[in-house]
Residue frames as a rotation matrix with the C-alpha (Angstrom) as fourth column:
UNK 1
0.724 -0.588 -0.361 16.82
-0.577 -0.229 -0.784 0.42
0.378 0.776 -0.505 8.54
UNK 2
0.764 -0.619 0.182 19.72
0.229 0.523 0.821 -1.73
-0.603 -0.586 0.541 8.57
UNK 3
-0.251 -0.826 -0.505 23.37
-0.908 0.020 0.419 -2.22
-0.336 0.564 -0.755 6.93
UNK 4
0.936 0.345 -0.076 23.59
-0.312 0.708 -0.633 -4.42
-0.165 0.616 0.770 3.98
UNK 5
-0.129 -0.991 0.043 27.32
-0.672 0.119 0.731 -5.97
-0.730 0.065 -0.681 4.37
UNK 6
-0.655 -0.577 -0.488 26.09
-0.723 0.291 0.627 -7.95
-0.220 0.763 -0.608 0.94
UNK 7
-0.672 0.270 0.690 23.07
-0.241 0.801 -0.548 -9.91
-0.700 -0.534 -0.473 1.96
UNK 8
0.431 0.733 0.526 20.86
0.248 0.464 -0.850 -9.45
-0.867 0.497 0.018 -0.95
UNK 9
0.074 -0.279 0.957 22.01
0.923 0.382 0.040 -9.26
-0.377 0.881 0.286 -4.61
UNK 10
-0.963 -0.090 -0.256 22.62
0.009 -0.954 0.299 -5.84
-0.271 0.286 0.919 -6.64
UNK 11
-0.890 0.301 -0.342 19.54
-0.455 -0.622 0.637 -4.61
-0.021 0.723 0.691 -7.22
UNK 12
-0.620 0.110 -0.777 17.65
0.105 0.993 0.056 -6.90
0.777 -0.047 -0.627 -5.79
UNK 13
-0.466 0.437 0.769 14.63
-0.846 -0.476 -0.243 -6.81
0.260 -0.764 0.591 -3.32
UNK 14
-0.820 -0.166 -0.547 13.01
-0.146 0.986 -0.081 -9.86
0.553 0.014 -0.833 -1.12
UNK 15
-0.246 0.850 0.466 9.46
-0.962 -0.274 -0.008 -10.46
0.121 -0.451 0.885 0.04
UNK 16
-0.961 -0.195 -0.196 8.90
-0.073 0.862 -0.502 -13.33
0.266 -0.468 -0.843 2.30
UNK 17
0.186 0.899 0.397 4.86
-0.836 -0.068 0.545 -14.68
0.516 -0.433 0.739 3.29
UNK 18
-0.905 -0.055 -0.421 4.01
0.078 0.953 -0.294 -17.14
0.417 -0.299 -0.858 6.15
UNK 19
-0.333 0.628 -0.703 1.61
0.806 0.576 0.133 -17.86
0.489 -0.523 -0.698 8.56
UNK 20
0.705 0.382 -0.598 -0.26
0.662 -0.657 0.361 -14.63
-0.255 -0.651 -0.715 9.47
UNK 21
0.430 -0.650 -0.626 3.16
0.225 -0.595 0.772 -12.74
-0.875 -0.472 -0.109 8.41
UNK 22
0.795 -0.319 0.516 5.21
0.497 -0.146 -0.855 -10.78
0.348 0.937 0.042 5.86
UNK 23
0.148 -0.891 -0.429 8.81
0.152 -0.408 0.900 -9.52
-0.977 -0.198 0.075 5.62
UNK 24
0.905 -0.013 0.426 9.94
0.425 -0.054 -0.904 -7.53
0.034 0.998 -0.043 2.93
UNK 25
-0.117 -0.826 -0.552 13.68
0.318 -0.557 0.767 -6.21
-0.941 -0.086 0.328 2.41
UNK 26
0.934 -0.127 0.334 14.13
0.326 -0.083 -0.942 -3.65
0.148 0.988 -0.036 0.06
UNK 27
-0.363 -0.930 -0.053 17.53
0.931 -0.361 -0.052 -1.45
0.029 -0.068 0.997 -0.86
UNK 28
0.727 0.653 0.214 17.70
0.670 -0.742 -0.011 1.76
0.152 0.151 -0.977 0.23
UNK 29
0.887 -0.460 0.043 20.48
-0.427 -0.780 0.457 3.52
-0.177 -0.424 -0.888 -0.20
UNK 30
0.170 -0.915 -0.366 24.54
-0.296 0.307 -0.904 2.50
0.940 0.262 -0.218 -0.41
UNK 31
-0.498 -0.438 -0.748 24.61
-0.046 0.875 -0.482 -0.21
0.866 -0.205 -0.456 1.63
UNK 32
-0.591 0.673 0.445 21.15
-0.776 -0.323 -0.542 0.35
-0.221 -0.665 0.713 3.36
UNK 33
-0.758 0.643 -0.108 18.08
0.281 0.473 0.835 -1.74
0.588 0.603 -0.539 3.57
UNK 34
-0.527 0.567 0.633 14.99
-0.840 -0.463 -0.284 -0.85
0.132 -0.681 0.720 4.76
UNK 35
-0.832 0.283 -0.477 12.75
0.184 0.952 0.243 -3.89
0.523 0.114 -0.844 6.08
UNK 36
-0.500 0.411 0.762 9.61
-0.866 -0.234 -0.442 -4.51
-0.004 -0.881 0.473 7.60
UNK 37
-0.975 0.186 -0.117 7.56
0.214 0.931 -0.298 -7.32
0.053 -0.315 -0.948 8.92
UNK 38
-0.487 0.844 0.223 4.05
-0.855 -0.513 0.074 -7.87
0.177 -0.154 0.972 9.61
UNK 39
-0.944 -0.307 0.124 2.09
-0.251 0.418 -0.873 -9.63
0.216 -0.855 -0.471 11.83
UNK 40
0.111 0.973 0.204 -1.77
0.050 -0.210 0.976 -10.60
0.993 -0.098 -0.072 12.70
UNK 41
-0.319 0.086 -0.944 -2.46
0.937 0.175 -0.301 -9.27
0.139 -0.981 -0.137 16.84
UNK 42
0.624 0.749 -0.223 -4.63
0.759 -0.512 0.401 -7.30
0.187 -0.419 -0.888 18.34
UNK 43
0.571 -0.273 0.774 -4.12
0.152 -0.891 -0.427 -3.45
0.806 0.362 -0.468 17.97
UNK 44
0.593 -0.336 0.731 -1.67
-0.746 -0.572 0.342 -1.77
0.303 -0.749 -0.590 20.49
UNK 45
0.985 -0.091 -0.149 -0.12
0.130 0.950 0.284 -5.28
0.115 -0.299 0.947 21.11
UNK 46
0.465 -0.883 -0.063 3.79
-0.647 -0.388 0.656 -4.70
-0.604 -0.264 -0.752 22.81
UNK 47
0.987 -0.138 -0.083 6.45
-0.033 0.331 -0.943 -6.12
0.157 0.934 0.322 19.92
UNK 48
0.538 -0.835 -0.116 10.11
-0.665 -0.506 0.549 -5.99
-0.517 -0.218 -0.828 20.85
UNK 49
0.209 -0.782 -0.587 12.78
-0.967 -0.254 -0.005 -7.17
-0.145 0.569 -0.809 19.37
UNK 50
-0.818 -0.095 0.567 12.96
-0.200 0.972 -0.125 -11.16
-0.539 -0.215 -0.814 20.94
UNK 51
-0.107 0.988 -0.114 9.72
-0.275 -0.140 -0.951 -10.86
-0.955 -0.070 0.287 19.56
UNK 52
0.622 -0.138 -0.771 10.52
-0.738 -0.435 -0.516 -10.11
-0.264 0.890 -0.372 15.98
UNK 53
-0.407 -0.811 -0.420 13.24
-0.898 0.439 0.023 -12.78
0.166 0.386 -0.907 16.06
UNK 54
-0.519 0.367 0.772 11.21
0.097 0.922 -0.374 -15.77
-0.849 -0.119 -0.514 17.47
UNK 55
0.335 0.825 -0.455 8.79
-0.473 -0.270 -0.838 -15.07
-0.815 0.497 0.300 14.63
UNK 56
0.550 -0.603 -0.578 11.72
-0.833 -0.347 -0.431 -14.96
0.059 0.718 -0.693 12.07
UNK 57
-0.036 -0.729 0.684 13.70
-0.542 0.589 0.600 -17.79
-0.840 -0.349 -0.416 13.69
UNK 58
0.027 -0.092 0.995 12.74
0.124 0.988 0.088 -20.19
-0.992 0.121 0.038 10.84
UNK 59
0.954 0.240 -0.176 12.59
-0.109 -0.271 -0.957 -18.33
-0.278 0.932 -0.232 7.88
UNK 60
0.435 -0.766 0.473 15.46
0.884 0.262 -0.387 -18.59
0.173 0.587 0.791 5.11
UNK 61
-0.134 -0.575 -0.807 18.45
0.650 -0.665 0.366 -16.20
-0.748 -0.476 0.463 5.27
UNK 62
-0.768 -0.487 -0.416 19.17
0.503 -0.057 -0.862 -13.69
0.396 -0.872 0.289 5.48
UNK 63
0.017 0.647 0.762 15.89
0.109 -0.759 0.642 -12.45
0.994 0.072 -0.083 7.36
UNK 64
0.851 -0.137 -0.507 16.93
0.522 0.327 0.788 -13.41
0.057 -0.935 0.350 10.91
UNK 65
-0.181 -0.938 -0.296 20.19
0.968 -0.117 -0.221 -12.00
0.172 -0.327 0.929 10.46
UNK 66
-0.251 0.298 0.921 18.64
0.352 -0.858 0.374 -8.37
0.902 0.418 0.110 9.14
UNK 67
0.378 0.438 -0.816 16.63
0.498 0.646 0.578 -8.59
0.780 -0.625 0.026 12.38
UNK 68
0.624 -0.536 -0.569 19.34
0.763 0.575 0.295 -9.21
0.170 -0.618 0.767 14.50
UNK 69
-0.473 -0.876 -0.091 21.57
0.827 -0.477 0.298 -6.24
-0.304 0.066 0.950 13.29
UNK 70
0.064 0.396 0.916 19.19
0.277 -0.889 0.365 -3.67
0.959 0.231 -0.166 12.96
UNK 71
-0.846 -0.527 -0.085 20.30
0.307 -0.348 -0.886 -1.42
0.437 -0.775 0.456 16.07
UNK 72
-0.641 0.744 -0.187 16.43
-0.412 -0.539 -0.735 0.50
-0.648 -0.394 0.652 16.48
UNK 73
-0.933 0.308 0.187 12.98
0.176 -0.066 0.982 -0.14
0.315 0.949 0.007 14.73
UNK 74
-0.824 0.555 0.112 9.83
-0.553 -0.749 -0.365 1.60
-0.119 -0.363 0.924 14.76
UNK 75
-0.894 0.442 0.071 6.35
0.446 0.865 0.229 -0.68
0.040 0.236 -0.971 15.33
UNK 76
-0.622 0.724 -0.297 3.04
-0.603 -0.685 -0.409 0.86
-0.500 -0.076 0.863 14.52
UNK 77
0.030 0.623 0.782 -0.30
0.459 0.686 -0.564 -0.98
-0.888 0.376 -0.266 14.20
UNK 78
-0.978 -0.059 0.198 -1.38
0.207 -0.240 0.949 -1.03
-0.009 0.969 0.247 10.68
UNK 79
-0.317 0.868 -0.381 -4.93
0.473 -0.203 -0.858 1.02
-0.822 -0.452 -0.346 10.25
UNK 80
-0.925 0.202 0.322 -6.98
0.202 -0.456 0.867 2.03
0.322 0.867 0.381 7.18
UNK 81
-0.539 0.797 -0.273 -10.52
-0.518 -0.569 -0.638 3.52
-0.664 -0.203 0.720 6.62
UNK 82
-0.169 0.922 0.348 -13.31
0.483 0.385 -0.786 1.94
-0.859 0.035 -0.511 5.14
UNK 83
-0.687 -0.194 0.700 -14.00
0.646 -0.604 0.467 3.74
0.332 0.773 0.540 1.49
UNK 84
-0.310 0.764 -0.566 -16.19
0.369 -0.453 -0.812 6.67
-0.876 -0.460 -0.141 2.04
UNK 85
0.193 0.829 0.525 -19.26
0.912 0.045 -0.407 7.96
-0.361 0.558 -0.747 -0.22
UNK 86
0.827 -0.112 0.551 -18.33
0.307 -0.731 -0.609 11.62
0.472 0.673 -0.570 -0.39
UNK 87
-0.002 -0.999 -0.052 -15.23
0.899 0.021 -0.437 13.81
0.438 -0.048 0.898 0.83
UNK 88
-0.731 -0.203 -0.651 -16.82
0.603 -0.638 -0.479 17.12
-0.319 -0.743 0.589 1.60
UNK 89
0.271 0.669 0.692 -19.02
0.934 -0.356 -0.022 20.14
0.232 0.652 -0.722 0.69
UNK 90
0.873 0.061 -0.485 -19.21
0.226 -0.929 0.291 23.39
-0.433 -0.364 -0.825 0.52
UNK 91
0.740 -0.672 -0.025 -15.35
-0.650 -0.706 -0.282 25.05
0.172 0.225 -0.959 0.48
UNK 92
0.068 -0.769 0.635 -13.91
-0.871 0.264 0.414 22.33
-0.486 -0.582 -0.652 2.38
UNK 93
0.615 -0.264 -0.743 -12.72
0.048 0.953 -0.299 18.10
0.787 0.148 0.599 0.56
UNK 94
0.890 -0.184 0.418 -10.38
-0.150 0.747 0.648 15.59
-0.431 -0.639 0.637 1.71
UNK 95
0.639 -0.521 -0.566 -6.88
-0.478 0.308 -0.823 14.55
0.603 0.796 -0.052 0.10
UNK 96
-0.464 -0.878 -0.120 -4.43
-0.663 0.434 -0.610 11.92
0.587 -0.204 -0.783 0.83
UNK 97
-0.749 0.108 -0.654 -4.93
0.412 0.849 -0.331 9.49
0.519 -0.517 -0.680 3.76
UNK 98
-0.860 0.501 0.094 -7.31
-0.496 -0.778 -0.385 12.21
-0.120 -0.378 0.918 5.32
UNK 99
0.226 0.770 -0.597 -10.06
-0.968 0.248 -0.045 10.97
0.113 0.588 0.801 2.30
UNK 100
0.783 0.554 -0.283 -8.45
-0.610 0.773 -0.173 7.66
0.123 0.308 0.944 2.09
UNK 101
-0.184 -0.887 0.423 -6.29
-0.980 0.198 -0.013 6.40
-0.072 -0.416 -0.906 4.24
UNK 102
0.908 0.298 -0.296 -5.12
-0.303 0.953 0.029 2.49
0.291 0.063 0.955 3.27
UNK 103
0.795 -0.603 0.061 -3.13
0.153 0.298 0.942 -0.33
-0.586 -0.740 0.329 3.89
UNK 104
0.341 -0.747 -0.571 0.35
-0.733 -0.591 0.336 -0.75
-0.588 0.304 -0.749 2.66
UNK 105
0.314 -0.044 0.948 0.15
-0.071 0.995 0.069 -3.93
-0.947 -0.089 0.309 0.59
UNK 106
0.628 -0.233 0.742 0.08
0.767 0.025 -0.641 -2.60
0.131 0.972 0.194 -2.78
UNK 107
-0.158 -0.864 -0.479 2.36
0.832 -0.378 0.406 0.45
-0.532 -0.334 0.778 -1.57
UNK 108
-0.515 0.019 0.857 0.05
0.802 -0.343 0.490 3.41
0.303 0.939 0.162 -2.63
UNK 109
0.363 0.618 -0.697 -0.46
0.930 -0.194 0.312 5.37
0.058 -0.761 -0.646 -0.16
UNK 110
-0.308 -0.515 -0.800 1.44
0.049 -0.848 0.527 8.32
-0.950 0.123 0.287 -0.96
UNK 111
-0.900 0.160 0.405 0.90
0.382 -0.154 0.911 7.78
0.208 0.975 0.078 -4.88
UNK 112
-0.238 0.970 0.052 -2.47
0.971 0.238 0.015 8.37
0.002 0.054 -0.999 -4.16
UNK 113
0.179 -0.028 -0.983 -1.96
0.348 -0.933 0.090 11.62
-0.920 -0.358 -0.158 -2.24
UNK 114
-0.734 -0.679 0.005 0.11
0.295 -0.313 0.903 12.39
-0.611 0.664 0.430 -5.50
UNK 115
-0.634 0.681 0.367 -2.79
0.484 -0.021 0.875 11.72
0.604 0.732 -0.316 -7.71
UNK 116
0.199 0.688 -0.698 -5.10
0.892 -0.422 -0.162 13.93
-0.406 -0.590 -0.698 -5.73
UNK 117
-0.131 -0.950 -0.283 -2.58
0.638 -0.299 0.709 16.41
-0.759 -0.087 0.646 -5.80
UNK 118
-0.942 -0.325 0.083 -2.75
0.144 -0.170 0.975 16.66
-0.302 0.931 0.207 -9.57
UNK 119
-0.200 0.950 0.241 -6.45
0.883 0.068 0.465 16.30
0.425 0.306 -0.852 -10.09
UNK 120
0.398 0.291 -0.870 -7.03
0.668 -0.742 0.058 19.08
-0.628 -0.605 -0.490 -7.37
UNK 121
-0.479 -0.553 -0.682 -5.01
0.170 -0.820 0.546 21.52
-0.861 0.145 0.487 -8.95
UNK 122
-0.953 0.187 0.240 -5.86
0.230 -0.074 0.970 20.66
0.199 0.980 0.027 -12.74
UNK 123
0.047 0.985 0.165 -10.03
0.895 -0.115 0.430 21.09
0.443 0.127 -0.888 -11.27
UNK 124
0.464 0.555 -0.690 -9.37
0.749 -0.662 -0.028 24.35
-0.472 -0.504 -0.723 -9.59
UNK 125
-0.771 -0.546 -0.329 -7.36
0.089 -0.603 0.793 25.83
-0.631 0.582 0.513 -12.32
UNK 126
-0.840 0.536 0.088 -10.20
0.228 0.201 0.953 24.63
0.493 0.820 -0.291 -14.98
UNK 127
-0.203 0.978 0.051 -13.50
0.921 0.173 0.348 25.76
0.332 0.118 -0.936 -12.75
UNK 128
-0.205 0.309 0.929 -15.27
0.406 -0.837 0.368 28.36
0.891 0.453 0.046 -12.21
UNK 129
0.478 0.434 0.764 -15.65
-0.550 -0.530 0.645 28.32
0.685 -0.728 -0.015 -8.44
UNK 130
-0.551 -0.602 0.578 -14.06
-0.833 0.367 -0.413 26.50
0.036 -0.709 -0.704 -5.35
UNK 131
-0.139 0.377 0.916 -16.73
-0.530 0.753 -0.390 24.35
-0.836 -0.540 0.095 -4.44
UNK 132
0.926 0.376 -0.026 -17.33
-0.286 0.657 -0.698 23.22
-0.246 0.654 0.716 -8.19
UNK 133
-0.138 -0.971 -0.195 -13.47
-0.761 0.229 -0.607 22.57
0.635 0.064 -0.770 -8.36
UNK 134
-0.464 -0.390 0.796 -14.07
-0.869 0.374 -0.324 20.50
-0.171 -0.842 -0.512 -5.37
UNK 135
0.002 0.751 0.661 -16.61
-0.684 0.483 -0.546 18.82
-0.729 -0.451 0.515 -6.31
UNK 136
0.674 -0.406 -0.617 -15.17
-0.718 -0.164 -0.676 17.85
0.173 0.899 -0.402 -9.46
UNK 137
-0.558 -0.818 -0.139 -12.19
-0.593 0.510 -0.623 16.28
0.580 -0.265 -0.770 -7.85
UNK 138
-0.199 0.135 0.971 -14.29
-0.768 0.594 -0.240 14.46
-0.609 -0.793 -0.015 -5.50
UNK 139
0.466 0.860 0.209 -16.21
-0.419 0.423 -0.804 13.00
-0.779 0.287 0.557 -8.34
UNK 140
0.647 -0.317 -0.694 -12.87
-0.655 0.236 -0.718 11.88
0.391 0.919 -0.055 -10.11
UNK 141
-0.330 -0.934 0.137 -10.96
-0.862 0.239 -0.447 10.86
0.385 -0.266 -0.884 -7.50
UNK 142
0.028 0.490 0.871 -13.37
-0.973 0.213 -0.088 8.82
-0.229 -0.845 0.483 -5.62
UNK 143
0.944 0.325 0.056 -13.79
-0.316 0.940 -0.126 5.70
-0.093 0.102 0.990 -7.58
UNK 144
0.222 -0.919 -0.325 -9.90
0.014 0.336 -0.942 5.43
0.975 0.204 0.087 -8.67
UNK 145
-0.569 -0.776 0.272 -8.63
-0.475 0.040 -0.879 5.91
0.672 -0.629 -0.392 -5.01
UNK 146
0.311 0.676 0.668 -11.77
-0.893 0.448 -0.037 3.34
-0.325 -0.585 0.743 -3.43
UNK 147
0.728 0.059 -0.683 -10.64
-0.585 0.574 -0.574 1.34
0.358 0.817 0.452 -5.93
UNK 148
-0.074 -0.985 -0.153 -7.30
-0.296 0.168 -0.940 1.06
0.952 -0.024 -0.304 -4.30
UNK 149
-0.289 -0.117 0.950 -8.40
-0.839 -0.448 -0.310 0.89
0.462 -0.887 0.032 -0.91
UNK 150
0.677 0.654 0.338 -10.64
-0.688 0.725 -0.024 -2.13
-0.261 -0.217 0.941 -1.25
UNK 151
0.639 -0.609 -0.469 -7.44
-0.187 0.469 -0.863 -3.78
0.746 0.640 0.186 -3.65
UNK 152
-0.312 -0.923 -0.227 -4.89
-0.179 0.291 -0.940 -3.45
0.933 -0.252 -0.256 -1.35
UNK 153
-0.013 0.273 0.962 -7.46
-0.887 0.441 -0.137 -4.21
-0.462 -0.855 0.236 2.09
UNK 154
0.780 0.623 0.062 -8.40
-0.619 0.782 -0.071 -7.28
-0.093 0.017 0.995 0.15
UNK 155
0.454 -0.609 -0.651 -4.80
-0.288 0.591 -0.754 -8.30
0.843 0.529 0.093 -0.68
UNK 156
-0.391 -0.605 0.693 -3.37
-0.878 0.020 -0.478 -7.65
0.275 -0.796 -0.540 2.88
UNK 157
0.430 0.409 0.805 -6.22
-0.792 0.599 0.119 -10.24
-0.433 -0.689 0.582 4.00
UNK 158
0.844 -0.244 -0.478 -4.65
-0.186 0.703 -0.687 -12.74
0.504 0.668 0.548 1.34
UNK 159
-0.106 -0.993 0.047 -1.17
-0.103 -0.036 -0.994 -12.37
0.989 -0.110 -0.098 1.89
UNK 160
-0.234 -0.106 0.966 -2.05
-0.967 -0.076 -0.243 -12.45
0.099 -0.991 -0.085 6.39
UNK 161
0.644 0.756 -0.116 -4.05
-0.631 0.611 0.479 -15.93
0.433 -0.235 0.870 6.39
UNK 162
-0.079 -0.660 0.747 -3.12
-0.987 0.160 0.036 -17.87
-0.143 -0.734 -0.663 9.08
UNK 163
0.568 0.577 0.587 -4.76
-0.285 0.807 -0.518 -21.31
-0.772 0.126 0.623 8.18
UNK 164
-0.134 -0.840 0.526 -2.60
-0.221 0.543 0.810 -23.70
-0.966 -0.007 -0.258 6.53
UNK 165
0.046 0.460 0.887 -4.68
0.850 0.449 -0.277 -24.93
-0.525 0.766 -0.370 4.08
UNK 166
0.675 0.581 -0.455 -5.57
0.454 -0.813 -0.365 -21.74
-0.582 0.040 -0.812 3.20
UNK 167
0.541 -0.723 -0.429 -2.36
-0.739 -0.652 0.168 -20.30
-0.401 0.226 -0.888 2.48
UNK 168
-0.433 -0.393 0.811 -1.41
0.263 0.806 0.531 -23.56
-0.862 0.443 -0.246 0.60
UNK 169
0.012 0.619 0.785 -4.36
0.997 0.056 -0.060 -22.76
-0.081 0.783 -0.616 -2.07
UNK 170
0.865 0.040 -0.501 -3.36
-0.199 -0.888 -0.414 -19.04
-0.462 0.457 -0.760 -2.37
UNK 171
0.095 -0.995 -0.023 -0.31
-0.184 -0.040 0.982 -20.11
-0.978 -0.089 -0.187 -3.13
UNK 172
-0.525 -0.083 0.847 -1.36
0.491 0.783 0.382 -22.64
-0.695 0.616 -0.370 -5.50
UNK 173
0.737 0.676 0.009 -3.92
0.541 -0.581 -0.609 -19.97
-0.406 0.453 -0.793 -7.05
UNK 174
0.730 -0.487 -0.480 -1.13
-0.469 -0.867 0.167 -17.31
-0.497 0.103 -0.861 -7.44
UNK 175
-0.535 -0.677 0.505 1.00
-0.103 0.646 0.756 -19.99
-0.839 0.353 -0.415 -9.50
UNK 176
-0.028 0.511 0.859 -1.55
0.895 0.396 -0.206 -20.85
-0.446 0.763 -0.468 -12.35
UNK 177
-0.767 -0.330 0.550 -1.71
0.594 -0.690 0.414 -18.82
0.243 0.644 0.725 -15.58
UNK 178
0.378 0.851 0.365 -5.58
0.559 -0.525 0.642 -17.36
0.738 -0.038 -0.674 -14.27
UNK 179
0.601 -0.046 -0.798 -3.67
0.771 -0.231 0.594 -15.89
-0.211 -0.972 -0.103 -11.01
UNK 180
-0.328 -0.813 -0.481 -0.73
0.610 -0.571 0.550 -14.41
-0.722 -0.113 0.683 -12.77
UNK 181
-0.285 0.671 0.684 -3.12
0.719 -0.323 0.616 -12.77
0.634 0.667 -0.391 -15.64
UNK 182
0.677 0.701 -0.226 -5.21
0.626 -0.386 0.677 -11.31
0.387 -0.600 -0.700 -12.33
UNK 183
0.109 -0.697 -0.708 -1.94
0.747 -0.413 0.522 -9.92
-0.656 -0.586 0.475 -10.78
UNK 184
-0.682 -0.604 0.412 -0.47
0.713 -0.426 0.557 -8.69
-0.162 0.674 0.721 -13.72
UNK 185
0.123 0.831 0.542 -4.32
0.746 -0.438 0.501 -6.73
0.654 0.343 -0.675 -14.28
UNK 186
0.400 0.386 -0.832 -4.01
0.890 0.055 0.453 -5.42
0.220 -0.921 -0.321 -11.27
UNK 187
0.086 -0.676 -0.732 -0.54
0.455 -0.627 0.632 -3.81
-0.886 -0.388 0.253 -11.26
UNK 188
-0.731 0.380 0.567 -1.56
0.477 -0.312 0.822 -2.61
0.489 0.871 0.047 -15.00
UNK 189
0.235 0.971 -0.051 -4.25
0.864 -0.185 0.469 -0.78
0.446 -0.154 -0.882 -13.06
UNK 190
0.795 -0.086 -0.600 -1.85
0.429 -0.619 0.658 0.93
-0.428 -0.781 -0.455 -10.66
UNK 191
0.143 -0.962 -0.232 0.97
0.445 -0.146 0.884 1.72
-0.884 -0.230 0.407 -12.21
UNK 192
-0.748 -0.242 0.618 0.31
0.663 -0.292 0.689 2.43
0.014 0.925 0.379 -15.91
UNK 193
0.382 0.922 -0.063 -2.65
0.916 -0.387 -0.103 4.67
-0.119 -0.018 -0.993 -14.87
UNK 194
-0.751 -0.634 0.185 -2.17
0.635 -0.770 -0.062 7.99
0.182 0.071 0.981 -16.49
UNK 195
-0.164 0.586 -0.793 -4.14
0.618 -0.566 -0.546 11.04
-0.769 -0.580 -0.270 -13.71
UNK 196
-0.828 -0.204 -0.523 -4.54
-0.118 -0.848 0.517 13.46
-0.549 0.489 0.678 -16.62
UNK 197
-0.745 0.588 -0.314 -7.15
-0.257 0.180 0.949 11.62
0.615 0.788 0.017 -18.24
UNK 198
-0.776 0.523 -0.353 -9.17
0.563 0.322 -0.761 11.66
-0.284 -0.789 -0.544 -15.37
UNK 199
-0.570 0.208 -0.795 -9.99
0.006 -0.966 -0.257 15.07
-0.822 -0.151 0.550 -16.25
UNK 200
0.445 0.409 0.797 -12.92
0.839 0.122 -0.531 15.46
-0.314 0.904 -0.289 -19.41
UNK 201
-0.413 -0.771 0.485 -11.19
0.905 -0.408 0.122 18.08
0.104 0.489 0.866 -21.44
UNK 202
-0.922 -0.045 0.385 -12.05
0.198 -0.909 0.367 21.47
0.334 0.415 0.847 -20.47
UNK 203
-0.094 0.995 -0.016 -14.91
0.349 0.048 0.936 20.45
0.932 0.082 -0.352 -18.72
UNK 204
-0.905 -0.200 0.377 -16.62
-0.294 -0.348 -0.890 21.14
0.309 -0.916 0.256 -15.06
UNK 205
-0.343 0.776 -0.529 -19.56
0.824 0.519 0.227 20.04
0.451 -0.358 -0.818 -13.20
UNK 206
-0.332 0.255 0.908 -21.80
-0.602 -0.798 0.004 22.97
0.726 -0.545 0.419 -11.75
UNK 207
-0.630 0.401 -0.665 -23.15
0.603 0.792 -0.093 22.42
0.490 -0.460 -0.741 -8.88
């Protein structure tokens, strides 16, 4: 967290890619921002502040200043799971990052939990037993919240590439009318998705 003595517009949020790196500022609060960076190095790898600013040194204001004038900030590798096949058996499942823990590119790592959440409840109100409640929810949640996991591993690798070229021709991809079509699908996937209709009316799986 930093103070915002005016640096980004009202209402206004700023996401920066380079080489191997992101920086996003968002608002967060009266006259807060919250920011973070990212990096490609090897897990456990020591980060401090000089660190954070040599990176930053060339980017456009104000992301060097932000930086600079943030008093504390917290660094933690970034770590997801693989999708997995089932979630549990018997009495016992998975929810949240437990079942499917991902990265933070598309920023759905809580929502997810959320949508569990709801599904879990709405299958053990509507079955007849725990474990077919459970099993139920596994078998709804699973493909919508793999779905996400593979989306937002596959963007993080997009949005990290260190290779010049490379990250010239995502650019140039993510400009044309077939890139912004593909985006636009995408976040139409997450965001307008409505967890209630997961459920078949009234139904249950025995098991």
């Amino acid at each position: 967290m930093a103070r915002d003595p005016g640096l980004l517009p009202p209402g206004s949020t700023l996401i920066a890619v380079g080489s191997g790196t992101q920086i996003g500022l968002f608002p967060c609060g009266e006259g807060e921002l919250y920011w973070f960076v990212t990096g490609n190095a090897p897990r456990g790898s020591a980060l401090g502040r000089e660190d954070l600013l040599a990176l930053c040194r060339d980017w456009p204001a104000p992301i060097p200043q932000v930086i600079a004038n943030t008093p504390e900030f917290l660094r933690n590798d970034i770590v997801d799971r693989p999708p997995l096949a089932h979630w549990g058996e018997g009495k016992v499942t998975l929810l949240g990052d437990a079942a499917h823990s991902t990265t933070p590119n598309l920023g759905q790592g809580a929502c997810q939990a959320l949508e569990d959440a709801v599904v879990l409840a709405d299958c053990l109100r509507n079955c007849s037993s725990v474990p077919a409640a459970l099993r139920q929810y596994e078998k709804l949640r699973l493909p919508r919240a793999n779905f996400v996991n593979r989306q937002s591993c596959r963007v993080g690798r997009m949005l990290q590439l260190e290779n010049p070229l490379a990250g010239r021709l995502r650019d140039w991809a993510a400009r044309t009318p077939l890139g912004q079509r593909m985006t636009r699908r995408l976040f139409d996937q997450l965001l307008t998705y409505d967890v209630l209709r997961l459920r078949p009316d009234a139904a249950c799986d025995t098991v």
